[in-house]
C-alpha positions in Angstrom: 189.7 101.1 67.7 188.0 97.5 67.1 186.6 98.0 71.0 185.1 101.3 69.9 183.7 100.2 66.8 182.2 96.8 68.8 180.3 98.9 71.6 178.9 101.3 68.6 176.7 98.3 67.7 176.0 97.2 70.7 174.2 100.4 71.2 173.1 100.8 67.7 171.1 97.3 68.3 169.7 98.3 71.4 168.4 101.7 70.4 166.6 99.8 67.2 165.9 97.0 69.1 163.5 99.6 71.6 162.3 101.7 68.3 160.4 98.4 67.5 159.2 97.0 70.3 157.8 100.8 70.7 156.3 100.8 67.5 154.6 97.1 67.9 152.7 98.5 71.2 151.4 101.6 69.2 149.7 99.4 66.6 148.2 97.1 68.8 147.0 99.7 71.4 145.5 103.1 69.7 147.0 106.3 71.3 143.8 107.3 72.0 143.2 104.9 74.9 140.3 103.6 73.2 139.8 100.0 73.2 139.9 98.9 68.9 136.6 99.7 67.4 135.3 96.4 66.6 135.1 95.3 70.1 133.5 98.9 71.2 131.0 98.2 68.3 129.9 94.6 69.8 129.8 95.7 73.2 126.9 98.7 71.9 124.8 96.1 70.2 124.8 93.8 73.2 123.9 96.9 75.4 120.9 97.7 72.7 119.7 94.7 72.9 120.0 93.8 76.5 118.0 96.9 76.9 115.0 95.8 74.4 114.9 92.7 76.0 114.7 94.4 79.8 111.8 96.9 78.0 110.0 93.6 75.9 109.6 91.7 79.7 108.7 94.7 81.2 105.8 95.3 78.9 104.5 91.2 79.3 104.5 91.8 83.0 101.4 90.7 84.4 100.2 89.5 87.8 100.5 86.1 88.5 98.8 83.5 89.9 97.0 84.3 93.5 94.4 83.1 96.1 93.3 85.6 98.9 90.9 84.9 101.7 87.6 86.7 101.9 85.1 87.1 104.4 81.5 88.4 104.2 78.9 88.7 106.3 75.3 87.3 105.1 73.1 89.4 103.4 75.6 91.9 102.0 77.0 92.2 98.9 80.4 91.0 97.4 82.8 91.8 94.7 85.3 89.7 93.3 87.6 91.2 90.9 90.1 89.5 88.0 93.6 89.9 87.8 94.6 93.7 86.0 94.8 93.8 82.4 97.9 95.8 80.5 97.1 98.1 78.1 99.2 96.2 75.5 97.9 93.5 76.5 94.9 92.2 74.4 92.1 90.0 75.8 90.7 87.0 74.8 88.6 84.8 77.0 88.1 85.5 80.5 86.5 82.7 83.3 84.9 82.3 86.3 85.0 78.8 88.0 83.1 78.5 91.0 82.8 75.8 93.6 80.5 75.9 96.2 80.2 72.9 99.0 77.3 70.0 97.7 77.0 71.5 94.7 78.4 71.4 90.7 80.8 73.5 89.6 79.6 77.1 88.3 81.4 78.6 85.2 80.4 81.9 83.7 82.6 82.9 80.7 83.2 85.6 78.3 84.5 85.4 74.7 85.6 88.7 73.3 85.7 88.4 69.6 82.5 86.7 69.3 81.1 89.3 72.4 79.4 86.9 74.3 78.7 85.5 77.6 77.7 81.9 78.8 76.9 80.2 81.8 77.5 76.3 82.5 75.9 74.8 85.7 74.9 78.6 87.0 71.0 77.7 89.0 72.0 80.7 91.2 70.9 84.2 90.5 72.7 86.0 93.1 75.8 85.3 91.4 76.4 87.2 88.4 78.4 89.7 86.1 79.0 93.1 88.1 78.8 95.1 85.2 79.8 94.0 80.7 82.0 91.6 81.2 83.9 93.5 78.1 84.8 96.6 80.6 85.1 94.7 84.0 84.8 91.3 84.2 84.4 91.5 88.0 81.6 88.9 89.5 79.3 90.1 92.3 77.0 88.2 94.9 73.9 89.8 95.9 72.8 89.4 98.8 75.6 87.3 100.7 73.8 83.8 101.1 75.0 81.3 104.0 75.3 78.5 100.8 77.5 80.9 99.1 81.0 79.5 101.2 83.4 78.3 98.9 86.5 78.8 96.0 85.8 81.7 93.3 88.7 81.1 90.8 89.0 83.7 87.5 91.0 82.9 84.7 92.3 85.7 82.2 93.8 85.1 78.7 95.3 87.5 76.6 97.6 87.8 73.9 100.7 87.9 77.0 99.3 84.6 78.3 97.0 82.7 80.9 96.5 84.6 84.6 94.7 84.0 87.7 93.6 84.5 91.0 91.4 82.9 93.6 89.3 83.6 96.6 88.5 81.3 99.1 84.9 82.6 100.5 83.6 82.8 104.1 80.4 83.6 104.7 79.8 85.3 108.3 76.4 85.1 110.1 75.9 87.2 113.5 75.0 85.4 116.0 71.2 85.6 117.7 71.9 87.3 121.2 69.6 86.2 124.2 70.1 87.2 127.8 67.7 85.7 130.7 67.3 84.3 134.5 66.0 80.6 135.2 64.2 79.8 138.4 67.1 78.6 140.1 68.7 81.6 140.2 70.9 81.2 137.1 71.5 83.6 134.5 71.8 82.2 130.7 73.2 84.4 128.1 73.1 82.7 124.7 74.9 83.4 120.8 72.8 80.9 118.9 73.6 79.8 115.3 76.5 82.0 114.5 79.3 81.7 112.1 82.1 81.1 113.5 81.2 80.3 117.1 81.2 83.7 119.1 82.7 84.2 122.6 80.9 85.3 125.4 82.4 87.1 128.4 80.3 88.0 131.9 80.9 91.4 134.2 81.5 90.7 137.3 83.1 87.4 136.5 81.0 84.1 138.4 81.1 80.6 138.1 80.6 80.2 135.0 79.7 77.2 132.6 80.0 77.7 129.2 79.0 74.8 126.0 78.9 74.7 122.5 76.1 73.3 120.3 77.1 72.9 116.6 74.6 73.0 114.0 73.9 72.9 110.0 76.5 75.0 107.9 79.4 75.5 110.6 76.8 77.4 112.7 77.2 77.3 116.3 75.2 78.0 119.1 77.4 79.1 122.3 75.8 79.2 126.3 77.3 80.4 129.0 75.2 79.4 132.3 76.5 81.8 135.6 75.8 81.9 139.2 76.8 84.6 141.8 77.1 83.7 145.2 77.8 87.2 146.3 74.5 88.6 146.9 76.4 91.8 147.0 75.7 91.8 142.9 72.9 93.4 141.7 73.2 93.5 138.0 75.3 91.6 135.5 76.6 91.9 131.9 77.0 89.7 128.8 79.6 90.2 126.1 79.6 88.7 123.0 82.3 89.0 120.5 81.6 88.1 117.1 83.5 89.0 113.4 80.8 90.3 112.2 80.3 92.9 115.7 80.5 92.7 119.6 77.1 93.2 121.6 76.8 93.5 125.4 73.2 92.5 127.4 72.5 93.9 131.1 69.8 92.7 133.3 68.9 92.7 136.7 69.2 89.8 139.2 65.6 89.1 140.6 64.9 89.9 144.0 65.1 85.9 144.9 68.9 86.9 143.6 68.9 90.0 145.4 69.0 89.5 149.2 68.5 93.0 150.5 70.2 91.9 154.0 66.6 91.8 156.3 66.5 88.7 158.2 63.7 85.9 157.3 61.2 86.7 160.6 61.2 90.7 158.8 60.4 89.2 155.6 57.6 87.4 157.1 56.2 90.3 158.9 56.1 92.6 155.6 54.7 89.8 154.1 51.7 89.8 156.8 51.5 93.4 156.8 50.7 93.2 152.7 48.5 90.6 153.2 46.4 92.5 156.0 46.2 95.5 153.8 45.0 93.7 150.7 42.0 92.4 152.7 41.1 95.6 154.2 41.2 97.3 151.0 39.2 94.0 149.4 36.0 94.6 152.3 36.0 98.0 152.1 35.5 97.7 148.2 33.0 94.9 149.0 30.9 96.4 150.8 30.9 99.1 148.4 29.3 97.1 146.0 26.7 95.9 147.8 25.6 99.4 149.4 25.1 100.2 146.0 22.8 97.2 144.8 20.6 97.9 148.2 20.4 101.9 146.8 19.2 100.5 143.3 16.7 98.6 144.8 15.9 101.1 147.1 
């Protein structure tokens, strides 16, 4: 009887023993399988605001700072645009710095709130606003000058900040094309005072001899001298390749160049027989003229 009563509480312990340990894991952990509602409620307001913050930077997002290389041929016209504006964004000052080679630095400036422009250093009239500075603060040059090489930097501030963006300027001048034959048989094709230096090319290929001449403002002058020993070639061609377009020039080698294939005793002959006939026709028209002064007189 003792032994029966003894293993009674054994198992009376163990039963109340599991009821709380039960009990203890449904008040920590809600039967819902939800996590307890202070923690749920912190982890919502950090999402909230992580999100603001993600739309707030999205809405400051402006370009930043850039340089692009330009090139332009002479005597055209060129555009040079700002960096974009937001529409949130709300603009202060904007400012063109220019820099052009042996020269002082250029600015042209717009203030919004007193709506004015200025200009500091600015002799150039070519270079100017492309439109209100107000509605595009874009700057133009027209026409493309030769002395117009240099740095074009615009500076933006708005209520988001200071932006910019640069362009480094090349001005492109054609070069003047010239195709011709010296007396020795030679044949000179010339790309003078371009900008860069051109590149000249022959059809058919000959032994060729090409130099370069530079001159004022990273102007070049290029000429390529050719010979053909094969009198076979009759007519030749000059290429020139250029940035700002490619031209080609023909001509036809002189009959000093040209050797028709008659031997130098034929040459001589048709020679004579030119000669004999210019005489001829030189007496007969001589005597002409006199028949007519003896029937005047007459």
């Amino acid at each position: 009887m003792p032994c029966t009563l003894g293993t009674f509480g054994l198992w009376l312990l163990l039963i109340l023993t599991v009821s709380l340990v039960a009990e203890t894991r449904t008040l920590v952990t809600p039967s819902n399988g939800l996590r307890p509602k202070m923690s749920q409620d912190n982890d919502s307001a950090a999402s909230t605001n992580s999100s603001l913050m993600d739309r707030q930077q999205r809405s400051f997002i402006l370009p930043v700072e850039a340089n692009t290389s330009l090139s332009k041929p002479v005597d055209t016209k060129a555009v040079l645009s700002c960096p974009p504006i937001t529409q949130k964004a709300v603009l202060v000052t904007i400012r063109w710095e220019i820099i052009l080679r042996d020269k002082p630095s250029c600015t042209r400036a717009y203030r919004r709130d007193a709506n004015e422009t200025r200009a500091i250093n600015c002799s150039d009239e070519t270079i100017s606003w492309d439109s209100r500075p107000d509605r595009n603060p874009a700057l133009q040059i027209d026409p493309v000058a030769i002395t117009h090489d240099g740095y074009y930097r615009c500076e933006v501030v708005t209520s988001h900040g200071h932006f910019y963006h640069g362009y480094h300027l090349t001005v492109l001048v054609p070069p003047e094309v010239t195709l011709f034959q010296l007396e020795n048989e030679t044949i000179v094709c010339r790309a003078a005072a371009g900008k860069p230096a051109a590149q000249i090319s022959w059809t058919p290929g000959g032994d060729c001899h090409t130099v370069e001449e530079p001159l004022g403002s990273d102007t070049v002058t290029v000429q390529s001298s050719c010979r053909w020993e094969d009198h076979r070639v009759s007519k030749v061609s000059c290429s020139v390749s250029h940035l700002t377009g490619n031209r080609s020039l023909s001509i036809e080698l002189s009959q000093g160049v040209i050797v028709l294939g008659f031997p130098p005793s034929t040459l001589l002959i048709v020679l004579y027989v030119k000669f004999s006939l210019f005489l001829v026709i030189l007496v007969i028209v001589g005597f002409i003229y006199f028949q007519r002064i003896k029937d005047c007189r007459a």
